[in-house]
N, C-alpha and C positions, 0 to 999 in steps of 0.2 A: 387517452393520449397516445400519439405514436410515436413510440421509444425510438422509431428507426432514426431520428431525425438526433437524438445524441450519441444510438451506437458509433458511427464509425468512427468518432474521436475519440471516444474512451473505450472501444474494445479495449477495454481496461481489462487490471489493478487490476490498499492495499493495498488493518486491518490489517494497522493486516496486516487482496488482493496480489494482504494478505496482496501473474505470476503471472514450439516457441519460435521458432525462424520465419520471415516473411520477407519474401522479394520485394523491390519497388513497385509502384503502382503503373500496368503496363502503359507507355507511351508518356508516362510523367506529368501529369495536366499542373497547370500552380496551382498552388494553393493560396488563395490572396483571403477568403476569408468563408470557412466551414460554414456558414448557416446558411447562408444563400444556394449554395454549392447542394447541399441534404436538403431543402423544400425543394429543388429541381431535381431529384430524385435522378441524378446522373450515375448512369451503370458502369464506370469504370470503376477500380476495384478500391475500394477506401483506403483510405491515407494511413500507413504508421503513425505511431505519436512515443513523446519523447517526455519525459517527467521534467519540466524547467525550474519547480521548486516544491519545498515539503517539510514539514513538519512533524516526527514522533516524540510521543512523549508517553510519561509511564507515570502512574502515582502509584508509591509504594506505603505500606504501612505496618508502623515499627512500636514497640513498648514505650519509643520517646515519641512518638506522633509521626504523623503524616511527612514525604518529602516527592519530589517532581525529578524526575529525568527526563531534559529532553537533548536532540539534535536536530540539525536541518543539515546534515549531511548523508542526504536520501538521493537516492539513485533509481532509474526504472525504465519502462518504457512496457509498450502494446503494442500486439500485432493488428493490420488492418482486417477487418470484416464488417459483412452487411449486416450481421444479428446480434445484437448485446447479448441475448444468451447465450452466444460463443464465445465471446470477447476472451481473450489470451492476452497474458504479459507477466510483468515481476518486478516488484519493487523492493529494493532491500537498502540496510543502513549497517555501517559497521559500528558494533559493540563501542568501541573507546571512546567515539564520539560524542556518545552520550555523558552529560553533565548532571549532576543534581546540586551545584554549587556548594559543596564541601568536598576538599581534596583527598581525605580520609576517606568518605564516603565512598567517593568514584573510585580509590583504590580497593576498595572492597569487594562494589559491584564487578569490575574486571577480575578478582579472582574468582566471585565466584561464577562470575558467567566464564572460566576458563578462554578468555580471548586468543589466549596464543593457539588455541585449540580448537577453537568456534571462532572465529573473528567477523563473525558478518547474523544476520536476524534477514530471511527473506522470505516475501509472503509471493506464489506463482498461483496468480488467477487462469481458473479452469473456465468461469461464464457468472453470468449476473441473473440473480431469479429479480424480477421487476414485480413492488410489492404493490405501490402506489405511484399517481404523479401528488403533486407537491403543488400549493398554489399556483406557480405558471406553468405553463406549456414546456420551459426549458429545465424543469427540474424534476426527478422524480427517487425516488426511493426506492433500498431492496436491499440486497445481499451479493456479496460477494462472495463466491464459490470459490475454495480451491483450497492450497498445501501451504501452512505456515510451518516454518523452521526455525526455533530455537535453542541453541544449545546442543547444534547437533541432531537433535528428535523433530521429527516431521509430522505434523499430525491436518486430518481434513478439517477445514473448518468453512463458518458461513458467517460472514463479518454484515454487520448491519451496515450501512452508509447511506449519505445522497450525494447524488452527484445531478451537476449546473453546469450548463452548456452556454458559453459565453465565446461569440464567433469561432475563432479556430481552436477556442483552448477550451478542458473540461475542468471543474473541480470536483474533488471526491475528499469526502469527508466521514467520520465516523468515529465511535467511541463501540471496547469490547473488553471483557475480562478475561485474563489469564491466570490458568492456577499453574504455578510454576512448577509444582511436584509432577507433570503432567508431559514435563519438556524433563524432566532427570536433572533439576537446579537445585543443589543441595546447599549448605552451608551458608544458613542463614541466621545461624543463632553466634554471638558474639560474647564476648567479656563471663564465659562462663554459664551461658544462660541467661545474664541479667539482661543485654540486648537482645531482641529478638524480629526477626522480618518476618513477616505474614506472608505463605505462600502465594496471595492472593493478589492479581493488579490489576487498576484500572489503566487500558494503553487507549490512547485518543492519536489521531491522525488528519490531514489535513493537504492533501497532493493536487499539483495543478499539470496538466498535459497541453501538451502542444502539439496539435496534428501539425505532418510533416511527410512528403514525397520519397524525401531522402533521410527515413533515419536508421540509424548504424545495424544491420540484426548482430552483430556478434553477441549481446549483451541477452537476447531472447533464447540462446541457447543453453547459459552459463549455469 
């Protein structure tokens, strides 16, 4: 398969991707619709892309069983390029927004993820090792390369995902585990010891991009 044909819309991501400045595209061509655009293999310089919507969530595990965090108050964006294994950008989600439907609960996870202190979880894509394609032409699998940050503590990571190239826009999706001792998240045992949270999380993710002529760089720098 030739990956070049969904690089320029996801020189993505996260995972995460888990991540930076990039000019407009010279002379500004539209953009009416990505896949035609990439089989015509046109040399002007690929389009930015913009995250339109997204999905994190966290399963955590506790002495009273299992509970879900999620948000879709995800943020992001990629720089344009011709090689997916360069692909640059960042997507991040601020702490408070995330839910696990008990209010107790959520005041918990805010102290101890120190929100007033850490207020934000961002993953800044370095490049994508391409492991497989996937049933069609427009889908393939790999890894997302780069720096997840939470809590403060930065660490390298390689986020499994696939990512679908559907006209102008990508999806990226993926499921990865966090051991939180790993990010310096302490305070997880409650009521004495008798609650107790498991270093341990499954976080799954779900980002849809939108290649775009004009999108903002302030946000690629941050």
């Amino acid at each position: 398969m030739n990956t070049s044909r969904i690089a320029p819309t996801l020189t993505l991501i996260a995972t995460v991707g888990l991540l930076i400045a990039a000019a407009p595209p010279v002379g500004n061509p539209p953009v009416d619709n990505l896949r035609p655009r990439l089989v015509k293999h046109e040399t002007w310089p690929a389009p930015n892309a913009v995250l339109r919507s997204g999905t994190l969530s966290f399963t955590g595990h506790s002495t009273v069983g299992d509970f879900v965090g999620t948000t879709t108050a995800v943020s992001g964006g990629v720089t344009g390029n011709a090689e997916l294994a360069n692909a640059s950008g960042w997507v991040e989600a601020t702490v408070t927004t995330l839910s696990t439907g008990n209010g107790l609960r959520d005041r918990d996870l805010r102290a101890t993820m120190e929100v007033a202190k850490y207020p934000t979880m961002r993953f800044e894509l370095a490049g994508v090792t391409v492991k497989s394609p996937a049933a069609t032409s427009d889908t393939v699998t790999g890894a997302l390369r780069g720096a997840l940050t939470i809590h403060g503590v930065t660490r390298d990571v390689a986020i499994p995902a696939t990512l679908i190239a559907m006209a102008d826009t990508i999806d990226v999706s993926g499921a990865f585990p966090v051991d939180l001792a790993d990010y310096k998240v302490g305070g997880l045992t409650r009521l004495f010891g008798t609650l107790r949270v498991r270093r341990n999380i499954d976080v799954r993710f779900r980002v849809r991009f939108e290649a775009t002529p004009h999108t903002p760089t302030s946000g690629f720098g941050q």
